[in-house]
N, CA, C and O of each residue as an XYZ file, in Angstrom:
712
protein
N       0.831     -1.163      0.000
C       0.000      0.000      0.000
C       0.881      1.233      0.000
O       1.916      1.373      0.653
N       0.361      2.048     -0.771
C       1.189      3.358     -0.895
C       0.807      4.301     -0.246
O      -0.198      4.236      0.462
N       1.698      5.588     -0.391
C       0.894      6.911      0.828
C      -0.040      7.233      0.251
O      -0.203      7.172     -0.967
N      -1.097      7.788      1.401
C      -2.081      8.502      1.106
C      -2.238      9.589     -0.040
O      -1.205     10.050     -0.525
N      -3.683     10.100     -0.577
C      -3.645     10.754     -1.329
C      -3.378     11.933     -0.630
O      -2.709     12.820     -1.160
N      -3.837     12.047      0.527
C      -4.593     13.034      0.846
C      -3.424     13.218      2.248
O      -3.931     13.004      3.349
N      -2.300     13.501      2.235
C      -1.873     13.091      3.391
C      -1.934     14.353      4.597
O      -1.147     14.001      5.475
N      -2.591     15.736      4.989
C      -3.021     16.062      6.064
C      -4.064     15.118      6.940
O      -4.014     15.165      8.169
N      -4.886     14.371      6.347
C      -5.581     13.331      7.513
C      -4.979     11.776      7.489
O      -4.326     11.174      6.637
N      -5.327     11.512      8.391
C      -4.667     10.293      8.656
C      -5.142      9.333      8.316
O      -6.223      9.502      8.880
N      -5.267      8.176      7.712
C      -6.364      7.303      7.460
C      -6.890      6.351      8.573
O      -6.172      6.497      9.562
N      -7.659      5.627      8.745
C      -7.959      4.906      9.799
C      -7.290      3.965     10.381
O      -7.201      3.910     11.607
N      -6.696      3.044      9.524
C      -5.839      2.252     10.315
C      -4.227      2.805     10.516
O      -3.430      1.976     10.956
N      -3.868      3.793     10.292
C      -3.452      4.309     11.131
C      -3.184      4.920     12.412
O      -3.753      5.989     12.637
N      -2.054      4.201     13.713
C      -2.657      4.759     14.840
C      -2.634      6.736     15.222
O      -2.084      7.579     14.513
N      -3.204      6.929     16.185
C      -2.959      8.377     16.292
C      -1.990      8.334     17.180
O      -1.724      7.434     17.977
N      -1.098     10.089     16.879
C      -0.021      9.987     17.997
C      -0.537     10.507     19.238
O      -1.650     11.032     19.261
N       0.318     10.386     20.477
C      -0.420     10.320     21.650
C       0.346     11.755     22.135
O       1.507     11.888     21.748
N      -0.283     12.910     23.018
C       0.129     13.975     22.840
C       1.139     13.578     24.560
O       0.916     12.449     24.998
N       1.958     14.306     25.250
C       2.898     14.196     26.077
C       1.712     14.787     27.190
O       0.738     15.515     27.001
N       2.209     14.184     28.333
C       1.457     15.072     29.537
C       2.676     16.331     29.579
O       3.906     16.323     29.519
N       1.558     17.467     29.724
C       2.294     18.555     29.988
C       3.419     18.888     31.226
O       3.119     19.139     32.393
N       4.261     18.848     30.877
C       6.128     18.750     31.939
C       6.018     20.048     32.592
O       5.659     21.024     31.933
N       6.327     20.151     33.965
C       6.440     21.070     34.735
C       8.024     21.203     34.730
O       8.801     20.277     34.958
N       8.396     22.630     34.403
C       9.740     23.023     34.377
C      10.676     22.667     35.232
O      10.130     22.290     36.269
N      11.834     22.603     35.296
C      12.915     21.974     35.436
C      12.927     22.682     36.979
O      12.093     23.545     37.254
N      13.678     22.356     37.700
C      14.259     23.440     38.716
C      15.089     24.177     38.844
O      16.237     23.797     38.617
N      14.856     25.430     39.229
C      15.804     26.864     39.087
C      16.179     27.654     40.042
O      15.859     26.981     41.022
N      16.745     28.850     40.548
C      17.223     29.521     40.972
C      16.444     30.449     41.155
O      16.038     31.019     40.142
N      15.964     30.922     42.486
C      15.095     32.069     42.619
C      16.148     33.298     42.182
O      17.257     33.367     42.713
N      15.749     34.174     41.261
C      16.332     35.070     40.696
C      16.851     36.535     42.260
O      17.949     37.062     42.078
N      16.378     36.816     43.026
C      16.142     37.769     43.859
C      17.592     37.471     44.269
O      17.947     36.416     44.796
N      18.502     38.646     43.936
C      19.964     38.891     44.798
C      19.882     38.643     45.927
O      18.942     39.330     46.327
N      20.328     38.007     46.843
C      20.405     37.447     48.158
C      19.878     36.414     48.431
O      20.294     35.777     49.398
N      18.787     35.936     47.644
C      18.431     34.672     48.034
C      18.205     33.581     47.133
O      18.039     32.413     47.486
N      18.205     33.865     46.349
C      18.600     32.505     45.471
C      18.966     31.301     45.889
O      20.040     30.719     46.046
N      17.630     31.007     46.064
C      17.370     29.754     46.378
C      16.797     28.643     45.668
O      16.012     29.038     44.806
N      16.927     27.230     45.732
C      16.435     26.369     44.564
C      14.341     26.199     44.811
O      13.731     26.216     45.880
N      13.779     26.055     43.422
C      12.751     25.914     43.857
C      12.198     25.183     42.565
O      12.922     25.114     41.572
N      10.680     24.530     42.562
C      10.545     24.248     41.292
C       9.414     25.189     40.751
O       8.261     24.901     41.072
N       9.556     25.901     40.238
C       8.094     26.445     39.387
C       6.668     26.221     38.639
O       6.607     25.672     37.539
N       5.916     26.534     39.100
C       4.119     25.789     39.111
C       4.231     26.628     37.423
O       3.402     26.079     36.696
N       4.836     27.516     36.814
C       4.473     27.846     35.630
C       6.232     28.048     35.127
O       7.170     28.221     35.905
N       6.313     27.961     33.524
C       7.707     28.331     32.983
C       8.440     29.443     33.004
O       9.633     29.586     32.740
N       7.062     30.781     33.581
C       7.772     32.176     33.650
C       8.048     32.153     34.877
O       9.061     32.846     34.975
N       7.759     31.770     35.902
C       8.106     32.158     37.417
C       9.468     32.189     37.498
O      10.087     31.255     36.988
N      10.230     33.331     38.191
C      11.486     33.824     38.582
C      11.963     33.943     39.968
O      13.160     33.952     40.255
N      10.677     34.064     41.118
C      10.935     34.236     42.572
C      10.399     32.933     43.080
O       9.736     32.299     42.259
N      10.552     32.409     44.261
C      10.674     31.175     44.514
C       9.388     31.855     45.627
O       8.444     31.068     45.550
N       9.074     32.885     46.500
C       8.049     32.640     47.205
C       7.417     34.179     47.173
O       8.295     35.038     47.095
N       6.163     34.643     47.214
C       5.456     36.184     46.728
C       6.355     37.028     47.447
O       6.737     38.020     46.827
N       6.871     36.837     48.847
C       7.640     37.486     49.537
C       8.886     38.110     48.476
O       8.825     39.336     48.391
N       9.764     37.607     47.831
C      10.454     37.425     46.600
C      10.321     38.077     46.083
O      11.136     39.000     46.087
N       8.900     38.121     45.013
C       8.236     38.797     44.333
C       8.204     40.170     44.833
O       8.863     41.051     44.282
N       7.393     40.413     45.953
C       7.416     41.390     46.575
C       8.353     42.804     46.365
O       8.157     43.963     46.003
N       9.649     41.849     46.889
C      10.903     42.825     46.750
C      11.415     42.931     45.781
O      12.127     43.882     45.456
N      11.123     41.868     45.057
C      11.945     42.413     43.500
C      11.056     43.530     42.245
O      11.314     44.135     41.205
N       9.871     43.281     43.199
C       8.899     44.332     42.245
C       9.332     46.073     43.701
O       8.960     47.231     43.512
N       9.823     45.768     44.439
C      10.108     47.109     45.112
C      11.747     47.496     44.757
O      12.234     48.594     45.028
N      12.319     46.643     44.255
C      14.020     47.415     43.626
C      13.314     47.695     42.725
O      13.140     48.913     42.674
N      12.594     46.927     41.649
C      12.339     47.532     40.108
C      11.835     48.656     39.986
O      12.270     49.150     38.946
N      10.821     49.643     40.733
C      10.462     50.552     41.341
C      11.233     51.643     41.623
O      11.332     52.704     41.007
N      11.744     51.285     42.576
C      13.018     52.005     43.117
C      14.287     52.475     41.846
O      14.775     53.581     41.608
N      14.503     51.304     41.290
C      15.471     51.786     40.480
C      15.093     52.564     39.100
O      15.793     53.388     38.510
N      13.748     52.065     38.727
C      13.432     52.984     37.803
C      13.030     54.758     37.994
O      12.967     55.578     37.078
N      12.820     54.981     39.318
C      12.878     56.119     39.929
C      14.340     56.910     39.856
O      14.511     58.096     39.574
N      15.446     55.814     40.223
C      16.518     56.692     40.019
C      16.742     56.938     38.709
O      17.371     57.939     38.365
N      16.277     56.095     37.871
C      16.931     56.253     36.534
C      16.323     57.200     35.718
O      16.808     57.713     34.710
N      14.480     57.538     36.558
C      13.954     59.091     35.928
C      14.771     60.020     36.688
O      15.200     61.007     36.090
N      14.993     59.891     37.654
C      15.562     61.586     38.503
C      17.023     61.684     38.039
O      17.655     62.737     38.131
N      17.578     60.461     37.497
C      18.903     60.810     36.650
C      18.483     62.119     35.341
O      19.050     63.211     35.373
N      17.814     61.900     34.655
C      16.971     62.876     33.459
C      17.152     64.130     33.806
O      17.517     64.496     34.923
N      16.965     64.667     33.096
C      16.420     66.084     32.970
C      15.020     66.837     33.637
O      14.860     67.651     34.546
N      14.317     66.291     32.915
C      12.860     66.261     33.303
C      12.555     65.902     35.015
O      11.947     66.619     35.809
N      13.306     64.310     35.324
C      12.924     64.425     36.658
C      13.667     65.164     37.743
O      13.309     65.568     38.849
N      14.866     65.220     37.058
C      15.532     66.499     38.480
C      14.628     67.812     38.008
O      15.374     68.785     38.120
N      13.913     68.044     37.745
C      12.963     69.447     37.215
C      11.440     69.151     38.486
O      10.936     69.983     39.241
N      11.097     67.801     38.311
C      10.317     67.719     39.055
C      10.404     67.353     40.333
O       9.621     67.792     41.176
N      11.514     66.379     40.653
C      11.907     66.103     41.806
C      12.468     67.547     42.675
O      12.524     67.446     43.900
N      12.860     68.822     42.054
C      13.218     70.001     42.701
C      11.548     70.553     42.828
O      11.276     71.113     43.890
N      10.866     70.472     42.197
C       9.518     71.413     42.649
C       8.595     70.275     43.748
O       7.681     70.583     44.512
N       9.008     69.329     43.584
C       8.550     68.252     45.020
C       9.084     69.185     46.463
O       8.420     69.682     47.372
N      10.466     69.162     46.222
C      11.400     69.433     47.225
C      10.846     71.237     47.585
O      10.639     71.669     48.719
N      10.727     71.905     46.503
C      10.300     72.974     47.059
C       8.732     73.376     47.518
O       8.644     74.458     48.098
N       7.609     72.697     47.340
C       6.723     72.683     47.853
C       6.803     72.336     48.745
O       6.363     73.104     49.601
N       7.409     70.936     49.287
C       7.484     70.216     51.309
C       8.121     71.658     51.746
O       7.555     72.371     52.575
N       8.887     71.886     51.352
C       9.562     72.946     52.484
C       8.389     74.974     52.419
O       8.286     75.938     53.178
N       7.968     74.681     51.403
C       6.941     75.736     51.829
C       5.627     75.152     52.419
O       4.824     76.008     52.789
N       5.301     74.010     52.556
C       4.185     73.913     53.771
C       4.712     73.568     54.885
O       3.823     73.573     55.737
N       5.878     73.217     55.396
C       6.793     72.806     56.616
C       7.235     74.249     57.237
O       7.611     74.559     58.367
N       7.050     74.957     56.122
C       6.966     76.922     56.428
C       6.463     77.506     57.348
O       6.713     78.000     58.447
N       5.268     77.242     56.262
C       3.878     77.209     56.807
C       3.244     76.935     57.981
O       2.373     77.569     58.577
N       3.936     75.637     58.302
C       3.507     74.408     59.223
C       3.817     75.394     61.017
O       3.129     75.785     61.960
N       5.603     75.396     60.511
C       5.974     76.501     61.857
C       5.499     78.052     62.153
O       5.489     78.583     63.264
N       5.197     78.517     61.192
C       4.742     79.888     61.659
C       2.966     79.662     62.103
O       2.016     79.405     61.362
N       3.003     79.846     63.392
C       1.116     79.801     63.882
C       0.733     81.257     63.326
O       1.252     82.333     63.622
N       0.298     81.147     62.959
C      -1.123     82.459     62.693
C      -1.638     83.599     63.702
O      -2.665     83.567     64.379
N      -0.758     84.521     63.640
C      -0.910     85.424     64.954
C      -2.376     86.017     65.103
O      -2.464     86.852     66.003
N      -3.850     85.684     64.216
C      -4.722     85.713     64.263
C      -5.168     84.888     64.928
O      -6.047     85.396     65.624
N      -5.032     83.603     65.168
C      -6.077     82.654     66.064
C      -5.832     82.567     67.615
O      -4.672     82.669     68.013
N      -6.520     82.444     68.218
C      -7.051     82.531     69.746
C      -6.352     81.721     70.057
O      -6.298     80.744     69.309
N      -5.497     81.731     71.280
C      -4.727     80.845     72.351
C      -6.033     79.697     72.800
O      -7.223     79.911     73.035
N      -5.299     78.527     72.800
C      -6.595     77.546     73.126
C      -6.542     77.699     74.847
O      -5.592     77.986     75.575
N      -7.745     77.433     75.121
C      -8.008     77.487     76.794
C      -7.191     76.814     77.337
O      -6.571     75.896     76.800
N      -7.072     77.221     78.595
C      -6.366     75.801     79.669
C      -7.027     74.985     79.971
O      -8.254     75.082     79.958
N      -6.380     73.949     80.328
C      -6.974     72.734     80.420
C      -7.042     72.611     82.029
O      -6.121     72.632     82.846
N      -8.770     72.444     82.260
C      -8.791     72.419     83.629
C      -8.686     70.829     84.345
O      -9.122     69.807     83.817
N      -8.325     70.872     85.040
C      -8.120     70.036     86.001
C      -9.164     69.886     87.011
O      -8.823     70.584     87.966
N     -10.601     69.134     87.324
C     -11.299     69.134     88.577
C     -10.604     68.299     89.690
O      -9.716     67.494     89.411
N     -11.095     68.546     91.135
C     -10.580     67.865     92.438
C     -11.108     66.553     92.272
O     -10.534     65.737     92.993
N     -11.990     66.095     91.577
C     -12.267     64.863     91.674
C     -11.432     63.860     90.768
O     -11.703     62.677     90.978
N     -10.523     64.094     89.854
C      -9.495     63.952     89.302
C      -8.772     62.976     89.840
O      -8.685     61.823     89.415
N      -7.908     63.733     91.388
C      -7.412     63.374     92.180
C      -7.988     62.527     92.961
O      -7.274     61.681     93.499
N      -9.367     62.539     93.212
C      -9.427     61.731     94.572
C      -8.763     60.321     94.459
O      -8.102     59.762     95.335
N      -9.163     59.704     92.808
C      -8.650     58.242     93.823
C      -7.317     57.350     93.756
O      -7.070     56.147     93.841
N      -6.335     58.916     93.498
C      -4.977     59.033     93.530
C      -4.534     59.325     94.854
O      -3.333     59.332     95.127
N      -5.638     59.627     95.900
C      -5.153     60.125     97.107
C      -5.180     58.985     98.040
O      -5.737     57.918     97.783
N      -4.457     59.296     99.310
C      -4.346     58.086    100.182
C      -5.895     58.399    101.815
O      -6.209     59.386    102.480
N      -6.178     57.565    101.791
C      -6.797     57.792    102.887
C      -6.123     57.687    104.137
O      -5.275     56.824    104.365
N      -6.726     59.108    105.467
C      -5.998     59.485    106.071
C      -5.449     58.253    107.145
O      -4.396     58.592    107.685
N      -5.850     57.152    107.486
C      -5.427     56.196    108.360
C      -4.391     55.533    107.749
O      -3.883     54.612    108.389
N      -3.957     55.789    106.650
C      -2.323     55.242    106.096
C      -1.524     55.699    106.583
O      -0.409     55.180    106.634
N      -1.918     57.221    107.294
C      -1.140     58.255    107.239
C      -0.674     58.578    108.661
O      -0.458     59.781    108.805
N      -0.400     57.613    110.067
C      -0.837     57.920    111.086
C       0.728     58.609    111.465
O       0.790     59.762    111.891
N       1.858     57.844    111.278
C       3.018     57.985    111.560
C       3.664     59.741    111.443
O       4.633     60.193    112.053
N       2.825     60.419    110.529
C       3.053     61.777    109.776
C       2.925     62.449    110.873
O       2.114     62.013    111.689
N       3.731     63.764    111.216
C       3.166     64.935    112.052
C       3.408     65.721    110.936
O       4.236     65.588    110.034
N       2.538     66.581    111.141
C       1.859     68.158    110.460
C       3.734     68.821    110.664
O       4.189     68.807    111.807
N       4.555     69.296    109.608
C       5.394     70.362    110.023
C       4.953     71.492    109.079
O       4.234     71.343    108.090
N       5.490     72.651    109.527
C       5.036     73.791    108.631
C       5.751     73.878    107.231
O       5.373     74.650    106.349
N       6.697     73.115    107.120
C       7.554     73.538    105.835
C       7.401     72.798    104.624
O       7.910     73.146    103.558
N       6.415     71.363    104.849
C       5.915     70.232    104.005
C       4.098     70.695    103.946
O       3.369     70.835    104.928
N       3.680     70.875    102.367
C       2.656     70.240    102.676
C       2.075     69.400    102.147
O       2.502     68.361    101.643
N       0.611     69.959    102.256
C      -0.099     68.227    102.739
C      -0.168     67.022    101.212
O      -0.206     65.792    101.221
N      -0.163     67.857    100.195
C      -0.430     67.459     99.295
C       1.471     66.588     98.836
O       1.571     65.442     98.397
N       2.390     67.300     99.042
C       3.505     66.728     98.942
C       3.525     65.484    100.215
O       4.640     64.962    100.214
N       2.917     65.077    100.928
C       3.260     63.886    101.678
C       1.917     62.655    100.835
O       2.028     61.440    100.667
N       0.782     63.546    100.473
C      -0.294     62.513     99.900
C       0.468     62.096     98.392
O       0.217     60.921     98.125
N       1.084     62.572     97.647
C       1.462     62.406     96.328
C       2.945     62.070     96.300
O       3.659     62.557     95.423
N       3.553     61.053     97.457
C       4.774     61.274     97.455
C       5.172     60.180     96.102
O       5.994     60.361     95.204
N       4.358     59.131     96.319
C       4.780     57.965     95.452
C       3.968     58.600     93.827
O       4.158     57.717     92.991
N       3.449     59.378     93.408
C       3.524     59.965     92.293
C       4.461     60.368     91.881
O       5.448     60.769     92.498
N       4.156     60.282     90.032
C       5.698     60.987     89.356
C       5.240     62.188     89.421
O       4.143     62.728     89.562
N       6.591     62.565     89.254
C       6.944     64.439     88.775
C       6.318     64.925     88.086
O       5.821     66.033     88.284
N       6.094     63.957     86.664
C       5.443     65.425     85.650
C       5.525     64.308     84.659
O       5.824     63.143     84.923
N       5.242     64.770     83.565
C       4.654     63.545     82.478
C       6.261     63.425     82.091
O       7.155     64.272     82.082
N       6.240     61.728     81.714
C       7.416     61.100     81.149
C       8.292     60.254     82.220
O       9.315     59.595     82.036
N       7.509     60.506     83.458
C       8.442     60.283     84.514
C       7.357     58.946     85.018
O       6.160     59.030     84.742
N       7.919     57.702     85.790
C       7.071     56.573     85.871
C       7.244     56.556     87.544
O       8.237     56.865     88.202
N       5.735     56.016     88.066
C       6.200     55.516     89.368
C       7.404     55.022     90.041
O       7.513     54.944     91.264
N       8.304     54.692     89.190
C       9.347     53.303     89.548
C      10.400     54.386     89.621
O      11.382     54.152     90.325
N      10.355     55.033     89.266
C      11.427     55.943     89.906
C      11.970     56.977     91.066
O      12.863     57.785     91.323
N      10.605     56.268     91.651
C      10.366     57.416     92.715
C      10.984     59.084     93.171
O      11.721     59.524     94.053
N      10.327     59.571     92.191
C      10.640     61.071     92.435
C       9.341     61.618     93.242
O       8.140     61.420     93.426
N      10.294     62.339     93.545
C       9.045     63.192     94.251
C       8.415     64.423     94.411
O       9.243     65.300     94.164
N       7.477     64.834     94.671
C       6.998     66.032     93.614
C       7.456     67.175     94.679
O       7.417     68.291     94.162
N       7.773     67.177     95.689
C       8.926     67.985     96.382
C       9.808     67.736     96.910
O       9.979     66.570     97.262
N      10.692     68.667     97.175
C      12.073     67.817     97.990
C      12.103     67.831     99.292
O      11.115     68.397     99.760
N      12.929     67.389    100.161
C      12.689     67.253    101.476
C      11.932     66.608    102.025
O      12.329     66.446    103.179
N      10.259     65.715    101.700
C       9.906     64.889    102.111
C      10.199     64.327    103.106
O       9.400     64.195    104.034
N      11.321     63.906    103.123
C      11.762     62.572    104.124
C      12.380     63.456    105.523
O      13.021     63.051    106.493
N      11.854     64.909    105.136
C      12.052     65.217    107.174
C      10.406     65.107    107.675
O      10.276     65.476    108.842
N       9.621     64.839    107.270
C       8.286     64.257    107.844
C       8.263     62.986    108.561
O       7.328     62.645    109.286
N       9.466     62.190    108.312
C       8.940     61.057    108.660
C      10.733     60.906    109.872
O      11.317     59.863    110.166
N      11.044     62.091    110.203
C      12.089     61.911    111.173
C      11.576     61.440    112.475
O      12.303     60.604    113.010
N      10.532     61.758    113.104
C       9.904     60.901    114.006
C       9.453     60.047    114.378
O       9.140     59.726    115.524
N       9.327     59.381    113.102
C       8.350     58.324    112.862
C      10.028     57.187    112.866
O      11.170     57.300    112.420
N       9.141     56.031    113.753
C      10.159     54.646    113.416
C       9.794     53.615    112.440
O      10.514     52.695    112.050
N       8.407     53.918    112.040
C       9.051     53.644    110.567
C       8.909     54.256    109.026
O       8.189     55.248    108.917
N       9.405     53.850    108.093
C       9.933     54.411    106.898
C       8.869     54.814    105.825
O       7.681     54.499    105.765
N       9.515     55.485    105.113
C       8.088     55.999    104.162
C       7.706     54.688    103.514
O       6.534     54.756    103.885
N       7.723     54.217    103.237
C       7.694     52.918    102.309
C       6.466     51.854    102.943
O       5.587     51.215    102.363
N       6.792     51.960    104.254
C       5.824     51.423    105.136
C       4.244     52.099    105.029
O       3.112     51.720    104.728
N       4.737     52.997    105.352
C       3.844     54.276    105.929
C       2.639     53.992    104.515
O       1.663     53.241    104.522
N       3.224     55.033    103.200
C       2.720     54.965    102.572
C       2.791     53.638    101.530
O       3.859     53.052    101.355
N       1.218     53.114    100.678
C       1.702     52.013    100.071
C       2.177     52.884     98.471
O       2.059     54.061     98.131
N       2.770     51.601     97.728
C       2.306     52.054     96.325
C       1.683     51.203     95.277
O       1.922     50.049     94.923
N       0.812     52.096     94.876
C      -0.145     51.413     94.194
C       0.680     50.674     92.781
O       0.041     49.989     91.982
């Protein structure tokens, strides 16, 4: 039997060819400077081995194409009117407006304090002197002023500790801390 006439189709008793299962690419080198690491790839274009990868190599590409506009002409033109607008609202920013109203003070009520204060039966060891007062022996274990923590025990006046020269025992006793 000779070839077909017709030879784009195949004739029947001829078998058909059998197509390949589709091959998942070889294993490669995650492309990302520093980590290049081995991995195998779910498709033939993949270059980063995990999105993290990806991630950063789409933030150099970014990055570097930025330097390579502000290398130009054009972008040192725009990158200078960037630069000079921040610094005229940062101008701006520092000079207050000698038109607007001082904001109020901020009041403080006594009830604030109360349940920062010690009740007076903590307090038995204390005698009254004239040169301490009362509020510097109730606030001893308070801080100073903002930024300052209990644990450092400052105290919001000095001298304190001649209040408790009579007393046998120590401030620490005396007063707790919360």
């Amino acid at each position: 039997m000779g070839p077909p006439e017709n030879r784009t189709r195949q004739s029947g008793n001829q078998g058909q060819a059998r197509k390949a299962p589709p091959h998942l690419p070889r294993t490669r080198r995650c492309l990302l400077k520093g980590c290049e690491r081995r991995f195998r790839p779910k498709q033939a274009r993949e270059r980063y081995c995990s999105p993290e990868c990806r991630r950063a190599a789409r933030d150099w590409s970014c990055w570097k194409a930025q330097q390579s506009y502000r290398a130009t002409a054009a972008g040192r033109k725009n990158r200078q009117g960037q630069s000079r607008r921040y610094r005229e609202r940062v101008r701006t920013r520092q000079q207050p407006a000698s038109d607007q109203a001082v904001p109020p003070a901020r009041v403080i009520t006594t009830d604030f304090f109360r349940s920062l204060l010690r009740p007076p039966r903590l307090l038995p060891g204390i005698r009254a002197t004239a040169e301490i007062a009362a509020p510097t022996i109730l606030f001893a274990r308070l801080p100073a002023g903002p930024g300052t923590c209990p644990g450092t025990r400052t105290p919001v006046a000095s001298g304190h500790a001649v209040a408790f020269a009579g007393s046998s025992r120590s401030p620490s006793q005396i007063i707790p801390a919360y």
